[in-house]
C-alpha positions in Angstrom: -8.9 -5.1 37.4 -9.8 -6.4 33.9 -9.6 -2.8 32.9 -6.1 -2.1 33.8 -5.0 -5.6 32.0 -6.5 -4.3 29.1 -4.4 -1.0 28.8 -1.4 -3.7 29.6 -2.3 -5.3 26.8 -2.5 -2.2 24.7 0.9 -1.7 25.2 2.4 -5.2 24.8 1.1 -5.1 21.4 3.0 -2.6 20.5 6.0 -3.4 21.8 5.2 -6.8 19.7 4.6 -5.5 16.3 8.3 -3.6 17.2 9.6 -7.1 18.0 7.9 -7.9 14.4 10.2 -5.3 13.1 13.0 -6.2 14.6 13.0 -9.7 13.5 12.3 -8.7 10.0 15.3 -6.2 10.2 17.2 -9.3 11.3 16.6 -11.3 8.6 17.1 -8.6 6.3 20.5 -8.1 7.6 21.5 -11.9 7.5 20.5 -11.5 3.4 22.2 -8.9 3.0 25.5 -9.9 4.8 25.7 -13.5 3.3 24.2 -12.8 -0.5 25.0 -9.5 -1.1 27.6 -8.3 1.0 25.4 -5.3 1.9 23.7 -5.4 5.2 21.1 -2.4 4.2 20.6 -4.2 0.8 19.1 -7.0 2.4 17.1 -5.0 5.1 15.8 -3.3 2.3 14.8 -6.3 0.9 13.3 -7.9 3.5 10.7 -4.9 4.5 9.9 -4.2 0.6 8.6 -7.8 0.9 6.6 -7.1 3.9 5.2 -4.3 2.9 4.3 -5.4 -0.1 2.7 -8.8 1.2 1.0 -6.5 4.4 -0.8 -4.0 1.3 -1.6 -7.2 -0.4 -3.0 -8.6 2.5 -4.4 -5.5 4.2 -7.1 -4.9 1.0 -8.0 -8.0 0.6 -8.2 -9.2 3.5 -11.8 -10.0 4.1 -11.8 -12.7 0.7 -8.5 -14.1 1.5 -9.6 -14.9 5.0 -12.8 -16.0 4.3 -11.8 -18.2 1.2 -8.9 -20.2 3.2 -11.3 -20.8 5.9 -14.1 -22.0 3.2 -16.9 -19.3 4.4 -19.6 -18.4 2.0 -21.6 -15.2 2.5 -25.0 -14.7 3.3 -26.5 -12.0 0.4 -29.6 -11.7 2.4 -31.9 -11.6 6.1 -34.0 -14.6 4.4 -30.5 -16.8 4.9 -30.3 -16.8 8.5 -32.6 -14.1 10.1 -31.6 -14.3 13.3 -28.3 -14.1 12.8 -28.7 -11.4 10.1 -31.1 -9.5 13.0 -29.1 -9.8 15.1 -25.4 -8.2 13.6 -27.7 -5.6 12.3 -28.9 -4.8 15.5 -25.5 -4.8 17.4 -24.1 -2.6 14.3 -26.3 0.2 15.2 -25.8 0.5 18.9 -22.1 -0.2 18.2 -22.1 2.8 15.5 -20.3 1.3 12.9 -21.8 -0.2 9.0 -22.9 -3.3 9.2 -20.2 -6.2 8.6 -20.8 -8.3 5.7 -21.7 -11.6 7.2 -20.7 -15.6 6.5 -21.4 -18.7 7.5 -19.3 -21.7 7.7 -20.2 -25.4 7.4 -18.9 -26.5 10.7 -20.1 -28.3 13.4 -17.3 -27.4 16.1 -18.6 -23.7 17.6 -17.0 -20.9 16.6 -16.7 -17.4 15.0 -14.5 -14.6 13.9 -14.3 -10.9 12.6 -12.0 -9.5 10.2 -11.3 -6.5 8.0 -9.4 -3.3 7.3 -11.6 -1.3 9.3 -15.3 -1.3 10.1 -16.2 0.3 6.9 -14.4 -3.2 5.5 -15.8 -5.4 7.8 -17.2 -8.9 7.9 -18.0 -11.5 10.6 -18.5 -15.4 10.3 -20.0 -18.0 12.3 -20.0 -21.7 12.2 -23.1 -23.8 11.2 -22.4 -25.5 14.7 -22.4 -22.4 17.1 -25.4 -20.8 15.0 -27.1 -24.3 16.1 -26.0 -24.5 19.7 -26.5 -21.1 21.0 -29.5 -19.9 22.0 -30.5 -16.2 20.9 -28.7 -14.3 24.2 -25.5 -16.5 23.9 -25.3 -16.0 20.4 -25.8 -12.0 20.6 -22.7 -12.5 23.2 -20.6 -14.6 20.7 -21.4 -11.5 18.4 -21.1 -9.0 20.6 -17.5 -10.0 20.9 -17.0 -9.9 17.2 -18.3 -6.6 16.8 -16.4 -5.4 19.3 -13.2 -6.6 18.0 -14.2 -4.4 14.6 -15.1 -1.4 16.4 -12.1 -2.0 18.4 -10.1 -1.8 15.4 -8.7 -5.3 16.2 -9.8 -6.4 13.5 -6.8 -4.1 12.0 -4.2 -5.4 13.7 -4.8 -9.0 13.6 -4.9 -8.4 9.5 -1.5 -6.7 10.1 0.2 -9.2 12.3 -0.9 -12.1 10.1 0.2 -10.2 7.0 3.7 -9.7 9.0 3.7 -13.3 9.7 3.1 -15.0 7.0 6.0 -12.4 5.3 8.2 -13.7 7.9 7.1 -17.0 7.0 7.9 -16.4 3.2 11.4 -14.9 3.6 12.5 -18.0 6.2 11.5 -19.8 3.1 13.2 -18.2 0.4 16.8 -18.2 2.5 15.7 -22.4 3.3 15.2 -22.5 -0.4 18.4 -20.6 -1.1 20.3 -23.7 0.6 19.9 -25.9 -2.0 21.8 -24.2 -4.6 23.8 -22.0 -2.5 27.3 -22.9 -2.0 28.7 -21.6 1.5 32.0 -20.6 0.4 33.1 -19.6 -2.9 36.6 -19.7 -4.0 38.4 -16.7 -3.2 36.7 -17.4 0.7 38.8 -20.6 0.3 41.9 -18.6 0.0 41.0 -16.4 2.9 40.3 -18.1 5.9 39.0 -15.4 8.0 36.4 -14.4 5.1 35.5 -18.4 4.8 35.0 -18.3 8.7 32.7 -15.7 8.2 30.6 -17.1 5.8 30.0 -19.9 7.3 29.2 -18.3 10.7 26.4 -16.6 8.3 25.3 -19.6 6.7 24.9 -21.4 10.3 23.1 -18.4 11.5 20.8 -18.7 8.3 19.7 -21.8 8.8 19.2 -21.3 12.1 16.7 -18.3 10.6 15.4 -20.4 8.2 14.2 -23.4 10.9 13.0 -20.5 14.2 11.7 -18.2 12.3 8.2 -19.4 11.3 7.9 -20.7 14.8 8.9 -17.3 16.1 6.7 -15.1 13.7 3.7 -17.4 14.9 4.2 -16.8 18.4 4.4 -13.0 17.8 0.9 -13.6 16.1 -0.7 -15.7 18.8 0.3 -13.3 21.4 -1.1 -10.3 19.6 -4.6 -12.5 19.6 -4.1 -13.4 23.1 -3.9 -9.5 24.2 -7.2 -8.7 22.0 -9.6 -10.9 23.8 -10.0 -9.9 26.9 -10.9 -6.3 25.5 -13.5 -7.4 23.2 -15.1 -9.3 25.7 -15.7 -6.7 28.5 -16.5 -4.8 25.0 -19.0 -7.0 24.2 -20.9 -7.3 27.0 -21.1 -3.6 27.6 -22.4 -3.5 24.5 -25.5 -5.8 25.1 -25.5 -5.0 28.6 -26.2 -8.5 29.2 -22.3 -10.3 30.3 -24.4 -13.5 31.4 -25.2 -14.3 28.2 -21.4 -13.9 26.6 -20.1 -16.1 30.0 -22.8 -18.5 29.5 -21.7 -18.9 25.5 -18.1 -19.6 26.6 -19.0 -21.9 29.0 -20.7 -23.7 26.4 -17.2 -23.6 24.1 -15.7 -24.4 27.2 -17.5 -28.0 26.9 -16.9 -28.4 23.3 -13.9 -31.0 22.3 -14.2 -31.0 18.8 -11.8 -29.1 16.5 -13.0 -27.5 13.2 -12.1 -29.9 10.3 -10.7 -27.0 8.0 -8.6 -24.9 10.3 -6.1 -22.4 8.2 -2.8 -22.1 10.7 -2.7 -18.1 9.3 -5.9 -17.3 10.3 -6.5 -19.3 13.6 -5.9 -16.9 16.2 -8.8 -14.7 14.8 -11.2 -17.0 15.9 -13.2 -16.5 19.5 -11.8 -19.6 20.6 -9.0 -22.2 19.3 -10.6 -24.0 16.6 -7.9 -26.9 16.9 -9.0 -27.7 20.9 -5.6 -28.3 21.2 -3.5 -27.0 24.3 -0.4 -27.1 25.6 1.4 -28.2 28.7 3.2 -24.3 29.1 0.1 -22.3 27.3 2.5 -20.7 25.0 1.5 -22.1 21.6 -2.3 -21.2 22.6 -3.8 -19.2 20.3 -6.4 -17.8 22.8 -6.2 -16.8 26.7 -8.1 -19.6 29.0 -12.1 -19.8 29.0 -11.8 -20.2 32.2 -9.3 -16.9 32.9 -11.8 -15.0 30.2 -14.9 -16.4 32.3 -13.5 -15.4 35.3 -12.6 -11.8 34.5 -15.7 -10.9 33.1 -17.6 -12.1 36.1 -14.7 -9.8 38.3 -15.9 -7.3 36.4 -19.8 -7.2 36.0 -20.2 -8.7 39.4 
């Protein structure tokens, strides 16, 4: 049952923001061991960064997000009423203030929510799915959205691209550090066992400096992954209409064309990949299947 896959998913994203952790506490320790001789001093280090970069990140989220992905907001109901109507409609029956709203010049379909919380809210469609879908598809669409801010998803996709991107910045720094850092100093050249040592670390740095990004960004996409099927089954409970959801995703299903401003950090918030691109293994996909998604939510309103 969709249900029980959602409490699955629940718990896999917790045990992947611990992963998170880990990997930061990993790096930290490589820092500390190879510049500083102090394993805690570069743990320290590394989750001062993050936490630092995730408060950063976590306040301003909505501009940040909204500015990479070139989204301008509407200040009124004259600018789009129908979606302004309709966001202000699913607000209410969702309980929650109503998210600021944007729109972005885009003709590939597609939309997104982000935020703190729902007090912090916004959502953003595409000019190209506000054209395409009709009224009920397009109160699926942001159905879903909504539901991923009453969720609180919203929250922890700002978190796990916050963690990301800090994992990202610290792989950076130590590839950086490589340039000017020499592996051994002198006294390691008169101890063989402390050279031997150092450049173990140095190996295993670099080997952190190259997987690292590629493993923070999996970390993400499978935090997004576990989100959608919730805020689906969300949404259409919310509109009491899953036809019109199913029928919208069939529609993105049939889409090819990728978004021509897609920001790598901020990809997996969207309702569906906005690069079209996917992979022979599915695990660089930013989103579960429309087919898989199509198919549960039929399982589960039929």
């Amino acid at each position: 049952m969709i249900y029980e896959q959602i409490d699955r998913n629940k718990r896999k994203t917790y045990f992947i923001f611990f992963f998170f952790f880990l990997l930061l506490a990993a790096l930290g320790s490589f820092i500390g061991a190879y510049f500083f001789d102090n394993i805690y001093s570069g743990i320290v280090i590394a989750l001062v960064i993050a936490i630092v970069y995730t408060l950063i990140t976590y306040f301003q989220s909505t501009s940040i997000v909204m500015q990479m992905n070139g989204a301008k907001k509407l200040e009124s109901a004259k600018d789009a009423p129908d979606l302004w109507h309709i966001v202000e409609d699913l607000s209410m029956v969702a309980d929650i203030p109503l998210p600021d709203i944007y729109i972005i010049d885009d003709p590939s379909p597609n939309a997104f929510a982000t935020g703190r919380d729902p007090q912090h809210a916004a959502v953003a469609v595409t000019t190209g799915l506000y054209q395409m879908m009709n009224r009920e598809e397009l109160e699926g669409v942001l159905a879903h959205e909504i539901s991923h801010v009453k969720n609180y998803d919203i929250r922890v996709s700002t978190i796990s691209v916050a963690l990301s991107s800090a994992i990202i910045l610290i792989c950076s720094i130590i590839g950086n550090a490589y340039r000017w850092w020499i592996p051994m100093d002198r006294d390691d050249r008169d101890n063989n066992n402390s050279g031997a040592i150092r450049v173990v670390l140095w190996l295993v740095g670099l080997v952190f400096a190259i997987l690292g990004p590629l493993i923070a960004s999996l970390v993400q996409m499978a935090i997004s992954r576990n989100r959608e099927y919730l805020a689906d089954v969300s949404g259409a409970e919310l509109t009491r209409n899953p036809q019109g959801l199913i029928n919208a995703l069939e529609k993105l299903k049939e889409s090819t064309k990728p978004m021509r401003r897609v920001d790598d950090a901020s990809a997996s918030l969207y309702i569906d990949d906005p690069t079209k691109k996917k992979h022979f293994s599915g695990l660089f996909d930013t989103h579960p299947p429309l087919d898989d998604r199509i198919a549960a939510l039929k399982k589960t309103f039929e």
